[in-house]
mmCIF file of the N, C-alpha and C atoms, coordinates in Angstrom:
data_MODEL
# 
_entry.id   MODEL 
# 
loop_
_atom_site.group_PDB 
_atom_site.id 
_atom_site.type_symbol 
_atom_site.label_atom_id 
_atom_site.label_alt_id 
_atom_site.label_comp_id 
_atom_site.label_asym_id 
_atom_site.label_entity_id 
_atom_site.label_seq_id 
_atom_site.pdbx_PDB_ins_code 
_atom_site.Cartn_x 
_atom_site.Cartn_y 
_atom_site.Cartn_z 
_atom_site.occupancy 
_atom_site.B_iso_or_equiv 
_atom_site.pdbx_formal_charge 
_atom_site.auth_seq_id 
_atom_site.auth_comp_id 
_atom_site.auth_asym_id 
_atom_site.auth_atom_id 
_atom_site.pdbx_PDB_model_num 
ATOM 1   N N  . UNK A 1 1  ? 101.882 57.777 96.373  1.00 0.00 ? 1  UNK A N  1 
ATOM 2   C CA . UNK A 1 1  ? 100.537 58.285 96.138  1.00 0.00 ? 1  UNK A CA 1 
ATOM 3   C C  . UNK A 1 1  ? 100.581 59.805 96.197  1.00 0.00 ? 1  UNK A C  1 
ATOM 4   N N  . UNK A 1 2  ? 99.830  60.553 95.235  1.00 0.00 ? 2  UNK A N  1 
ATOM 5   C CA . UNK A 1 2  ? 100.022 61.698 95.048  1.00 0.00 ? 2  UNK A CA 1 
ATOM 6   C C  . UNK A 1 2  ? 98.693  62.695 95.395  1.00 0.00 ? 2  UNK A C  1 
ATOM 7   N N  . UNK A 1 3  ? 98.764  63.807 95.591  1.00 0.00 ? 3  UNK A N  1 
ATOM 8   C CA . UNK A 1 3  ? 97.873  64.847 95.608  1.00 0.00 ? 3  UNK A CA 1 
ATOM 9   C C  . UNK A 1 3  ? 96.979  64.664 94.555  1.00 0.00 ? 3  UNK A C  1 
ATOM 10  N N  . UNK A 1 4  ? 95.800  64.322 94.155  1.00 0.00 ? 4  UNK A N  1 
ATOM 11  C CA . UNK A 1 4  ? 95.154  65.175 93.109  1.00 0.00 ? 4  UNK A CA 1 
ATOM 12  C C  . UNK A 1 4  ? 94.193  66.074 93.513  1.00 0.00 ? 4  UNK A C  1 
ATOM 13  N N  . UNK A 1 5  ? 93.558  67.031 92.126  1.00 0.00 ? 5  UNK A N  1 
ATOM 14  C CA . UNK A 1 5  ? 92.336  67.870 92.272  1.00 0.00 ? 5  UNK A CA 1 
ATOM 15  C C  . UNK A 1 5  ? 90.919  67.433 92.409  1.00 0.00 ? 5  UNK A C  1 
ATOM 16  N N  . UNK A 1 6  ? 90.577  67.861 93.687  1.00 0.00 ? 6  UNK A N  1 
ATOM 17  C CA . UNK A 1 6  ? 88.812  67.440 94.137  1.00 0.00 ? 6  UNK A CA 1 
ATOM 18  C C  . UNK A 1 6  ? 88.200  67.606 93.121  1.00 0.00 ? 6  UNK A C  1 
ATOM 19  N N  . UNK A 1 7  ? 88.187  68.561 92.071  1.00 0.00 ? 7  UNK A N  1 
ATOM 20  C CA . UNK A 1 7  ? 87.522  68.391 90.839  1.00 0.00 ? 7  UNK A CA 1 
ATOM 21  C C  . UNK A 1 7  ? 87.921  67.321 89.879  1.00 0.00 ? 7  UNK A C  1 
ATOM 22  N N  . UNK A 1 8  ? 89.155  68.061 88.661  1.00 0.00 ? 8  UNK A N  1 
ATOM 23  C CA . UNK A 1 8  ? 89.137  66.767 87.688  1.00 0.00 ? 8  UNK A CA 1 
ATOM 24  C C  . UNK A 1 8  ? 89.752  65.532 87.714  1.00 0.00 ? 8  UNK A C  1 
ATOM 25  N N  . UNK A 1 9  ? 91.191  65.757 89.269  1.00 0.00 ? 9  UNK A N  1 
ATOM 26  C CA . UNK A 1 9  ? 91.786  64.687 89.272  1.00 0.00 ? 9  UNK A CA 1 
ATOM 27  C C  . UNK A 1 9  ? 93.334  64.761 88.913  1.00 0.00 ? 9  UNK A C  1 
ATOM 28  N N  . UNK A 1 10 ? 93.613  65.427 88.452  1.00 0.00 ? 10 UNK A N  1 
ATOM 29  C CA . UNK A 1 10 ? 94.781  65.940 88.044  1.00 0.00 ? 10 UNK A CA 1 
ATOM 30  C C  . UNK A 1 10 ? 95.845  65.972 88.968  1.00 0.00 ? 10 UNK A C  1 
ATOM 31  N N  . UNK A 1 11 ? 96.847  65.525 88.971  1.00 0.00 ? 11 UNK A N  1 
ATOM 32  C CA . UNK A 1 11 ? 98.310  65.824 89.802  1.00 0.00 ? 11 UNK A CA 1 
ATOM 33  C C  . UNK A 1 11 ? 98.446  67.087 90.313  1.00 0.00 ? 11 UNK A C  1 
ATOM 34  N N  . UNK A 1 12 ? 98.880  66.707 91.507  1.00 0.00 ? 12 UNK A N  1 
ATOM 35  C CA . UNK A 1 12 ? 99.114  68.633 92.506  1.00 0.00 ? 12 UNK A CA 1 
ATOM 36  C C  . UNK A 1 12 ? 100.197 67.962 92.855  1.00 0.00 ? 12 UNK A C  1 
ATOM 37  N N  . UNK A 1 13 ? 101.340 68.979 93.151  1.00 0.00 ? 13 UNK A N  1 
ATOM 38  C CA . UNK A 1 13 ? 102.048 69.180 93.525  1.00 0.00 ? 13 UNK A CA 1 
ATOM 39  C C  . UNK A 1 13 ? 102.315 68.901 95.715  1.00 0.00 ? 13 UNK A C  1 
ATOM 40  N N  . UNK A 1 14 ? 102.843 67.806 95.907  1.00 0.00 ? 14 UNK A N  1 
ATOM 41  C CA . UNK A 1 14 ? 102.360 67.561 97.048  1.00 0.00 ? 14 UNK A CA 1 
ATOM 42  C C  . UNK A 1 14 ? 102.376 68.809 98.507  1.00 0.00 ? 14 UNK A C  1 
ATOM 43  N N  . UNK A 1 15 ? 103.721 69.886 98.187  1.00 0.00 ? 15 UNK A N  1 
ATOM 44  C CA . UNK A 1 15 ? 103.494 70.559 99.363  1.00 0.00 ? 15 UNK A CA 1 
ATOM 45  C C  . UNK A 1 15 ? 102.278 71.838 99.236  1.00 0.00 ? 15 UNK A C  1 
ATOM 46  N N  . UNK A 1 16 ? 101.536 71.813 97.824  1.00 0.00 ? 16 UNK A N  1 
ATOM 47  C CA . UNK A 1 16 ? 100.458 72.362 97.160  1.00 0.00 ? 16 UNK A CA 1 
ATOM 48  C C  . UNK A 1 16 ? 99.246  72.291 98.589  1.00 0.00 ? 16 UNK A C  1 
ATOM 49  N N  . UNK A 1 17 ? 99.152  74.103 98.753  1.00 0.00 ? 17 UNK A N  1 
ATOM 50  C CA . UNK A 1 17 ? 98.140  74.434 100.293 1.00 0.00 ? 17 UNK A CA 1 
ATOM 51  C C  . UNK A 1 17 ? 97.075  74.244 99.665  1.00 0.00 ? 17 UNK A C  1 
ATOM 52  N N  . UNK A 1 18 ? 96.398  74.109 98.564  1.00 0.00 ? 18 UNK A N  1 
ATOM 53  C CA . UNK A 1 18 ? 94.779  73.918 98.297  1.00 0.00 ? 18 UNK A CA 1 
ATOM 54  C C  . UNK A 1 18 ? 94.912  72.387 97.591  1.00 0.00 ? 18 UNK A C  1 
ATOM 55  N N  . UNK A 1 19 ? 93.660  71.831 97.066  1.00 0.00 ? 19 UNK A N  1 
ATOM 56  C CA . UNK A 1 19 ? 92.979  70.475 96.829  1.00 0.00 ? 19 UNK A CA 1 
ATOM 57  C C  . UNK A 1 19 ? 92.666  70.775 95.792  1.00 0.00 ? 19 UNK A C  1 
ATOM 58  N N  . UNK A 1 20 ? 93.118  71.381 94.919  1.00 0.00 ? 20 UNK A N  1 
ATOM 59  C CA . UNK A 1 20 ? 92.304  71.903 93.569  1.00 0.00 ? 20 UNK A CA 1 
ATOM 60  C C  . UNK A 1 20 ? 93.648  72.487 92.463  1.00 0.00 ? 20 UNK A C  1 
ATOM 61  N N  . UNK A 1 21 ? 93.135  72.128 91.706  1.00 0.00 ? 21 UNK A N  1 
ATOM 62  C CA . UNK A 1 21 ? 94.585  72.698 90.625  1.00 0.00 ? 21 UNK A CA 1 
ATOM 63  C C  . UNK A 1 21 ? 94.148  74.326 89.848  1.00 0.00 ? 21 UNK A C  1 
ATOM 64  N N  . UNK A 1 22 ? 94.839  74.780 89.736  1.00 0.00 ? 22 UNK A N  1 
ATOM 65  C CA . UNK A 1 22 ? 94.896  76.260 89.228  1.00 0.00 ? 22 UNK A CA 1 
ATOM 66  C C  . UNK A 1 22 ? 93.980  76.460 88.204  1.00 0.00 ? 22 UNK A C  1 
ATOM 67  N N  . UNK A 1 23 ? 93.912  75.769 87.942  1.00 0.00 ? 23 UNK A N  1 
ATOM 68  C CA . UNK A 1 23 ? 92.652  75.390 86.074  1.00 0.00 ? 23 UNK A CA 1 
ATOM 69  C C  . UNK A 1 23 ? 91.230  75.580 86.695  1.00 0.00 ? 23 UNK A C  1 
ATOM 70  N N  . UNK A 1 24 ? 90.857  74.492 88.129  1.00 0.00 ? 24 UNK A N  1 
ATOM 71  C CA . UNK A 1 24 ? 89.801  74.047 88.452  1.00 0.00 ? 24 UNK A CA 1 
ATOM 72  C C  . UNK A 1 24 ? 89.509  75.235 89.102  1.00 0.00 ? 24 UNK A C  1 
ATOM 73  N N  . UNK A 1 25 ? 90.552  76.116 90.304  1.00 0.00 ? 25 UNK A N  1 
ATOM 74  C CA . UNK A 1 25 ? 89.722  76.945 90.823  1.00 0.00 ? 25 UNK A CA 1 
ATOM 75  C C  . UNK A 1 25 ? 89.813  78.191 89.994  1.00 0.00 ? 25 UNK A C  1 
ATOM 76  N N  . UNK A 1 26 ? 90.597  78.569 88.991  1.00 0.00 ? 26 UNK A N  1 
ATOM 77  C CA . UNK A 1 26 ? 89.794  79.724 89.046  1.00 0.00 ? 26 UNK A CA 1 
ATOM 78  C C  . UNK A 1 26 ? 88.573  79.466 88.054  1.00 0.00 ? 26 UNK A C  1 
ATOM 79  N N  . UNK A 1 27 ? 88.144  78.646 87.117  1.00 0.00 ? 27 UNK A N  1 
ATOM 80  C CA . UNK A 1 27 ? 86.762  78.350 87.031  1.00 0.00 ? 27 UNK A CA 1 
ATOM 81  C C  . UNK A 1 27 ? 85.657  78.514 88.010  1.00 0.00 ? 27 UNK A C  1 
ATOM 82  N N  . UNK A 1 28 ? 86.138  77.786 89.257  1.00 0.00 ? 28 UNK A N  1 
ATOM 83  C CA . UNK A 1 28 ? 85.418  77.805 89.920  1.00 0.00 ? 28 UNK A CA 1 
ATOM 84  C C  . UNK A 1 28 ? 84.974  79.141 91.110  1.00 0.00 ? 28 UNK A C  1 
ATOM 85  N N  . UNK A 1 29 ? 86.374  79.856 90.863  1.00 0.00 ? 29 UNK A N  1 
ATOM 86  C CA . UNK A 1 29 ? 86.233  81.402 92.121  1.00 0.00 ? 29 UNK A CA 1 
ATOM 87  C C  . UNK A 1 29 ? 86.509  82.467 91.284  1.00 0.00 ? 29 UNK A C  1 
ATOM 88  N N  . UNK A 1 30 ? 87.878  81.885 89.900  1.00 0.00 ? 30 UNK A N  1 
ATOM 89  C CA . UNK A 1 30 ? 87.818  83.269 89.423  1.00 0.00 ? 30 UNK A CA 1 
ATOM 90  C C  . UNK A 1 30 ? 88.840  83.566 89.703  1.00 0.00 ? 30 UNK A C  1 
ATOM 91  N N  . UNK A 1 31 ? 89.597  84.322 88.695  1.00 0.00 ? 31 UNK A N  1 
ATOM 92  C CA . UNK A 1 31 ? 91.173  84.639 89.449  1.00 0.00 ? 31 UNK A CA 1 
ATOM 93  C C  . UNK A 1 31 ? 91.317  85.612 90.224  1.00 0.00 ? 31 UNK A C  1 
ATOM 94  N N  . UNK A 1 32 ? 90.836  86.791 90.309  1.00 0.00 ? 32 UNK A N  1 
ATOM 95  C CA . UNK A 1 32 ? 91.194  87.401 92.309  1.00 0.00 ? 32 UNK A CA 1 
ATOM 96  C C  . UNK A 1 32 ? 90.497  86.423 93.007  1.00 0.00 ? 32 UNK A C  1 
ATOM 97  N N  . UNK A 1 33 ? 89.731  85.552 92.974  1.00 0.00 ? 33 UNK A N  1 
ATOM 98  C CA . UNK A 1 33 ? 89.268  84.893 94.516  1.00 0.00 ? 33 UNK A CA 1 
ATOM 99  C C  . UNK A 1 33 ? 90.085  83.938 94.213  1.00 0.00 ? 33 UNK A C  1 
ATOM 100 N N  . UNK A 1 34 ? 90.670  82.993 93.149  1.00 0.00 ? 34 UNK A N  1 
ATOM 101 C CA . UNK A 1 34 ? 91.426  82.273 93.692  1.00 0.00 ? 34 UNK A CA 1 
ATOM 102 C C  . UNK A 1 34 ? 92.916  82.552 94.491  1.00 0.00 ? 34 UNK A C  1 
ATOM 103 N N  . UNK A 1 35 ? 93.113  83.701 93.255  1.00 0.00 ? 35 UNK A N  1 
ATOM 104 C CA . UNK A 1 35 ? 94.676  84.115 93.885  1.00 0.00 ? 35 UNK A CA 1 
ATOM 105 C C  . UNK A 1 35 ? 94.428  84.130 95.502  1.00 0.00 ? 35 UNK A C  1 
ATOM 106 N N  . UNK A 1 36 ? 93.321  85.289 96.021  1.00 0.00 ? 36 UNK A N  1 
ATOM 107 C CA . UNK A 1 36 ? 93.084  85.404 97.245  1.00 0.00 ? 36 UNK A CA 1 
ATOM 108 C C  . UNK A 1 36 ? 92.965  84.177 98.368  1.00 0.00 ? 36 UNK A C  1 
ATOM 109 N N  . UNK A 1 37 ? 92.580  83.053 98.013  1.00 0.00 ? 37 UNK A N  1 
ATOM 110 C CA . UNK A 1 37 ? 92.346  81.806 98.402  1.00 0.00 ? 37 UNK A CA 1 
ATOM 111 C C  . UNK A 1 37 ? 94.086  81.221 98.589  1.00 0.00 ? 37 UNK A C  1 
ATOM 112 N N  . UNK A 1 38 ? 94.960  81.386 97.848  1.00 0.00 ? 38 UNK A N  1 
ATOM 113 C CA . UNK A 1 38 ? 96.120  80.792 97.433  1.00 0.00 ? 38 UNK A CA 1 
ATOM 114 C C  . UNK A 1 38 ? 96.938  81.492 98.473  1.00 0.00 ? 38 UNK A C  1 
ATOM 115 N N  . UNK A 1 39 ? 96.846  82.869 98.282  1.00 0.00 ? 39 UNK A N  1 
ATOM 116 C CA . UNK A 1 39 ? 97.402  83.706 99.784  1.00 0.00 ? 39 UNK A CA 1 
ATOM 117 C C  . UNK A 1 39 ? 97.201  83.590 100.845 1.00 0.00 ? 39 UNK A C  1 
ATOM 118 N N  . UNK A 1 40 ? 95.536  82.968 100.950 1.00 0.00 ? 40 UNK A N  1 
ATOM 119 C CA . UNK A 1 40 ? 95.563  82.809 102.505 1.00 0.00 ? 40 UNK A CA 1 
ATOM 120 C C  . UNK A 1 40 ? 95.808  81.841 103.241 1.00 0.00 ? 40 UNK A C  1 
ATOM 121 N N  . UNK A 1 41 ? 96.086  81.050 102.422 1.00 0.00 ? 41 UNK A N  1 
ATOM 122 C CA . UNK A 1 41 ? 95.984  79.100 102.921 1.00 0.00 ? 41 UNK A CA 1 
ATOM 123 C C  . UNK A 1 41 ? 97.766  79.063 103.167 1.00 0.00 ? 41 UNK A C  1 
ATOM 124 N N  . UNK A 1 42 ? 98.473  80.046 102.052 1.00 0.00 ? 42 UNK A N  1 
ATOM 125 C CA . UNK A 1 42 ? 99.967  79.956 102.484 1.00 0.00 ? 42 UNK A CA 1 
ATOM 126 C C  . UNK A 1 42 ? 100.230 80.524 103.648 1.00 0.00 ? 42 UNK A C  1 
ATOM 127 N N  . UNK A 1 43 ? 99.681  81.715 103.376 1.00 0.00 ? 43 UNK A N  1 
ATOM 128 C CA . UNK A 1 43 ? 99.875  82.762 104.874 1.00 0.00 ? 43 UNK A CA 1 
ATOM 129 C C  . UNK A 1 43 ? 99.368  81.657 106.275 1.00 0.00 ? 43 UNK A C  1 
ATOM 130 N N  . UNK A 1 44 ? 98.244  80.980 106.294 1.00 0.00 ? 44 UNK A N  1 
ATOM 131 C CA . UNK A 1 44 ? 98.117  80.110 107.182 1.00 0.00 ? 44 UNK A CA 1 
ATOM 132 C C  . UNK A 1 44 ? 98.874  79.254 107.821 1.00 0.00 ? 44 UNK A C  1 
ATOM 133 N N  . UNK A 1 45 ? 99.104  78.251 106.494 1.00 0.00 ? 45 UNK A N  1 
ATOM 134 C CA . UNK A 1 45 ? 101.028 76.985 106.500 1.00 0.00 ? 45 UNK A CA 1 
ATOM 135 C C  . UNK A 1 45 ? 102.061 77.972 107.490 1.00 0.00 ? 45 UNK A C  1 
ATOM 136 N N  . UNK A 1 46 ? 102.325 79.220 107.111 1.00 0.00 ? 46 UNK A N  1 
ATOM 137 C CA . UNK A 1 46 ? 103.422 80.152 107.387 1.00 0.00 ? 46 UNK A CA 1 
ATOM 138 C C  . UNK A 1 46 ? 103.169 80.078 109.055 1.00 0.00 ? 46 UNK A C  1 
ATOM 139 N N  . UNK A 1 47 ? 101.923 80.147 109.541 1.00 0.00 ? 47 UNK A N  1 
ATOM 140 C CA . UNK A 1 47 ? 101.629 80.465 110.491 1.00 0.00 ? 47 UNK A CA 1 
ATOM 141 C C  . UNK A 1 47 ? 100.951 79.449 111.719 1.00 0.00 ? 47 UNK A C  1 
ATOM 142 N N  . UNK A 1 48 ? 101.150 77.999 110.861 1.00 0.00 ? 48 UNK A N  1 
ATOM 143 C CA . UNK A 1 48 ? 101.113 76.933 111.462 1.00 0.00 ? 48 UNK A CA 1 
ATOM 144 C C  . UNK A 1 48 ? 99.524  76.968 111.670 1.00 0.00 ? 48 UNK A C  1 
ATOM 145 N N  . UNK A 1 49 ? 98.572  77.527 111.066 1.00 0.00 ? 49 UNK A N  1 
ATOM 146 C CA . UNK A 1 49 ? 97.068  76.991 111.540 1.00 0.00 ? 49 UNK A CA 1 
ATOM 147 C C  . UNK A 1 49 ? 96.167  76.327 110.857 1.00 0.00 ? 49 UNK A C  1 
ATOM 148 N N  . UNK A 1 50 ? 97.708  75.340 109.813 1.00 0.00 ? 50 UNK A N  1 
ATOM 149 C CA . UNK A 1 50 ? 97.143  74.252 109.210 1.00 0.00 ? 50 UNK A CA 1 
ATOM 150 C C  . UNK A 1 50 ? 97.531  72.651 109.737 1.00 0.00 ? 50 UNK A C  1 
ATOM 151 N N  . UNK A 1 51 ? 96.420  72.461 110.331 1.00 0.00 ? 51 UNK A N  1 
ATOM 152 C CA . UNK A 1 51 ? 96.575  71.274 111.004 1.00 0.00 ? 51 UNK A CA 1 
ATOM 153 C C  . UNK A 1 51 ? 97.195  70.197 110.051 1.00 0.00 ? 51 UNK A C  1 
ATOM 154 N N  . UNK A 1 52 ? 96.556  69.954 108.678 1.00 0.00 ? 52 UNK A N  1 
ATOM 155 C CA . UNK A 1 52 ? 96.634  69.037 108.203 1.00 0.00 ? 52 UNK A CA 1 
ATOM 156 C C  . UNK A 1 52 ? 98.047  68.873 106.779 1.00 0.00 ? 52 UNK A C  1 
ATOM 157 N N  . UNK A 1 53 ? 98.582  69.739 107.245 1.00 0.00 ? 53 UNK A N  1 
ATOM 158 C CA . UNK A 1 53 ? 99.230  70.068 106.080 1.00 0.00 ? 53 UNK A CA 1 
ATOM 159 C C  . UNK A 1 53 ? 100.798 69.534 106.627 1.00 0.00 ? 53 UNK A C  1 
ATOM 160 N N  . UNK A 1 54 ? 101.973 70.132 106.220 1.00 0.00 ? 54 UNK A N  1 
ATOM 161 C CA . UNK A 1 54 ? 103.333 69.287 106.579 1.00 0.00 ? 54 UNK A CA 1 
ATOM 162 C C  . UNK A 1 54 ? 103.844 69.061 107.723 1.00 0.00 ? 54 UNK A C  1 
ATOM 163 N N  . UNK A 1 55 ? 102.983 69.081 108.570 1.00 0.00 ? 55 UNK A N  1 
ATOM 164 C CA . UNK A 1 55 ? 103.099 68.293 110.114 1.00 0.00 ? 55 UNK A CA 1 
ATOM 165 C C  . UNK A 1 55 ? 102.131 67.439 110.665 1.00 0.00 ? 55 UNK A C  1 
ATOM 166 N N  . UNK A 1 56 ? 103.297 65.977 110.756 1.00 0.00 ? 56 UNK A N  1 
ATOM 167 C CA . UNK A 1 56 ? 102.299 65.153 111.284 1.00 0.00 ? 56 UNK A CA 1 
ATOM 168 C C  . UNK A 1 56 ? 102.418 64.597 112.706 1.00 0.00 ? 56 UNK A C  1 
ATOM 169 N N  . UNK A 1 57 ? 101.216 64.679 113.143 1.00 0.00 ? 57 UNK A N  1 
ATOM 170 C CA . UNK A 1 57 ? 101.109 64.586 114.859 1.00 0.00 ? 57 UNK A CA 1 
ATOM 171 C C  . UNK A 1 57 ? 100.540 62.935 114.841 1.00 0.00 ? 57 UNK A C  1 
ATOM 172 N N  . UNK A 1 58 ? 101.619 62.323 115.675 1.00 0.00 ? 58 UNK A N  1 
ATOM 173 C CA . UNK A 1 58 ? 101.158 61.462 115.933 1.00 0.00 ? 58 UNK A CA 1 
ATOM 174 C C  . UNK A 1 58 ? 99.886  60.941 117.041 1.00 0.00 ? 58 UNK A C  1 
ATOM 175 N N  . UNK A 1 59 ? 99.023  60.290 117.047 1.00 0.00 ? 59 UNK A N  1 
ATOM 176 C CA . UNK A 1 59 ? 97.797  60.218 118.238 1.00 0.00 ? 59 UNK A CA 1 
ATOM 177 C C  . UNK A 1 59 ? 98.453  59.254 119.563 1.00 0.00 ? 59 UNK A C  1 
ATOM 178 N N  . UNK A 1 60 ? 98.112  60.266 120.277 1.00 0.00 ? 60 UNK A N  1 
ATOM 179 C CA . UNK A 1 60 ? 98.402  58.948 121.629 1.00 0.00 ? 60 UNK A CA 1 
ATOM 180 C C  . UNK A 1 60 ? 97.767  57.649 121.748 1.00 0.00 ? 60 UNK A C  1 
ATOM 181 N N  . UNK A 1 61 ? 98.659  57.027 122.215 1.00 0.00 ? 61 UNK A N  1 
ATOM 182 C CA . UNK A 1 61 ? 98.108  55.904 122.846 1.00 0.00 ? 61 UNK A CA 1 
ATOM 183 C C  . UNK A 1 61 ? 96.830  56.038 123.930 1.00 0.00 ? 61 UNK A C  1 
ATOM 184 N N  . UNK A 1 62 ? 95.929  54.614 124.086 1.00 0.00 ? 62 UNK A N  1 
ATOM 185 C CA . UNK A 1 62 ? 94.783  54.522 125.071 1.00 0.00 ? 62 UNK A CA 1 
ATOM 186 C C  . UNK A 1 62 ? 96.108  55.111 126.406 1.00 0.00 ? 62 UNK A C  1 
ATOM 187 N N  . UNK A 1 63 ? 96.893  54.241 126.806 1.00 0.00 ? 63 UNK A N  1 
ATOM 188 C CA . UNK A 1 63 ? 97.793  54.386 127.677 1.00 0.00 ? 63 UNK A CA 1 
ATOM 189 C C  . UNK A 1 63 ? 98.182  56.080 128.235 1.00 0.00 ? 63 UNK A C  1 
ATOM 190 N N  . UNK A 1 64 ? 98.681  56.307 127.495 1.00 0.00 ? 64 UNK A N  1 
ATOM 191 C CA . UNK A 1 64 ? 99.080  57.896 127.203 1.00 0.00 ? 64 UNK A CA 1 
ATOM 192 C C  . UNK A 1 64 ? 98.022  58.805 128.075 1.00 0.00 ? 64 UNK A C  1 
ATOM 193 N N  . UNK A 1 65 ? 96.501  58.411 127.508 1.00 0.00 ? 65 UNK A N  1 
ATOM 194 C CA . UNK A 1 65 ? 95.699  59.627 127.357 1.00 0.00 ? 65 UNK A CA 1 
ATOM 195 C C  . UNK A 1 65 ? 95.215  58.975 129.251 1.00 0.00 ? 65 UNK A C  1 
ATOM 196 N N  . UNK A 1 66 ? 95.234  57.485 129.690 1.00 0.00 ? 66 UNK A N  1 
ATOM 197 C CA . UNK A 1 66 ? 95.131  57.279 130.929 1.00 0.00 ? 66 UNK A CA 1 
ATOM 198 C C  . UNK A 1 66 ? 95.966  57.860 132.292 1.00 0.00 ? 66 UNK A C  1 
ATOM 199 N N  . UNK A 1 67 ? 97.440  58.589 131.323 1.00 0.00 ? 67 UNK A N  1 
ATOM 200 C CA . UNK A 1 67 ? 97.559  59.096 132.689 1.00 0.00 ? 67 UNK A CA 1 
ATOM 201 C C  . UNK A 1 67 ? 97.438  60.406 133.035 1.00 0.00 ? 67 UNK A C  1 
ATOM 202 N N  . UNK A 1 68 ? 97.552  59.995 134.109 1.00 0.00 ? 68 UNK A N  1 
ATOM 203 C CA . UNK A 1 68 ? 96.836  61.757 134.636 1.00 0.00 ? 68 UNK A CA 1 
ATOM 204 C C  . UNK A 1 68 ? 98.039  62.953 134.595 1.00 0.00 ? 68 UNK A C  1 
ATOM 205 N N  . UNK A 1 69 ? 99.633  62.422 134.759 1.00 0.00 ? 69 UNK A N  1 
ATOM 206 C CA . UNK A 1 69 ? 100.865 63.164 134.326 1.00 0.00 ? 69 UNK A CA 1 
ATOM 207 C C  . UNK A 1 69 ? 100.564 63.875 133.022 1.00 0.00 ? 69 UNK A C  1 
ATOM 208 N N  . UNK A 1 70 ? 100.173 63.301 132.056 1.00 0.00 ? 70 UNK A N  1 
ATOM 209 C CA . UNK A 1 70 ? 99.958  63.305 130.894 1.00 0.00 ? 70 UNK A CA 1 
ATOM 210 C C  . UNK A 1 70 ? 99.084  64.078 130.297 1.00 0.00 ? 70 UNK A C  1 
ATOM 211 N N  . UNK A 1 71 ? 99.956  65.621 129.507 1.00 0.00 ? 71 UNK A N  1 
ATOM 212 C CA . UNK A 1 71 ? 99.319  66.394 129.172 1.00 0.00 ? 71 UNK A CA 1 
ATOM 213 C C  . UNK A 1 71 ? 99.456  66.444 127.459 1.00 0.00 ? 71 UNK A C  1 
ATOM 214 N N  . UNK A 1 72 ? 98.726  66.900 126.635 1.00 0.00 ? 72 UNK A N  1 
ATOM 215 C CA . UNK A 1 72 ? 98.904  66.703 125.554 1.00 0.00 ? 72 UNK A CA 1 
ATOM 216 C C  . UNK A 1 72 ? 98.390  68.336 124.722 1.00 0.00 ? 72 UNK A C  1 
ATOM 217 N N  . UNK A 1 73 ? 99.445  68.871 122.948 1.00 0.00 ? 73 UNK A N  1 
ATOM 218 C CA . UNK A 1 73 ? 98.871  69.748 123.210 1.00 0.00 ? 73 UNK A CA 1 
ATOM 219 C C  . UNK A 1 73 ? 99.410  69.366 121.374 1.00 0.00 ? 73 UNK A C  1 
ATOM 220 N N  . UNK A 1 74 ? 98.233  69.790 121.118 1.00 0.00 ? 74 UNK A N  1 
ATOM 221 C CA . UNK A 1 74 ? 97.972  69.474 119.642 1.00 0.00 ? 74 UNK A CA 1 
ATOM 222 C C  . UNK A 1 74 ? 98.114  70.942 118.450 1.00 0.00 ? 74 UNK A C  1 
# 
């Protein structure tokens, strides 16, 4: 299963930092705001303050989060 664009649907590229394909946003921002958009979401990845992107955290268990040893750091 693949990435597509929140707009038309189109195939992205899976390690691709935005939800939108190059066509859709700059229609939609314009090419300095998209470029700008494209820089910052990488610069982000780079800098790990993308939660959702190529690291996946697994959720603790009920167990896990019951003990009190048990610190967790996301």
């Amino acid at each position: 299963m693949g990435k597509k664009c929140i707009y038309c649907g189109s195939s992205l590229d899976d390690f691709c930092v935005i939800d939108f394909c190059e066509k859709c946003g700059k229609e939609v921002w314009g090419d300095k705001m998209f470029k700008t958009i494209v820089e910052n979401m990488e610069n982000a990845r780079k800098n790990g303050d993308l939660c959702h992107s190529q690291t996946f955290v697994e959720c603790p268990t009920k167990s896990e989060f019951d003990n009190p040893n048990r610190s967790f750091s996301f």
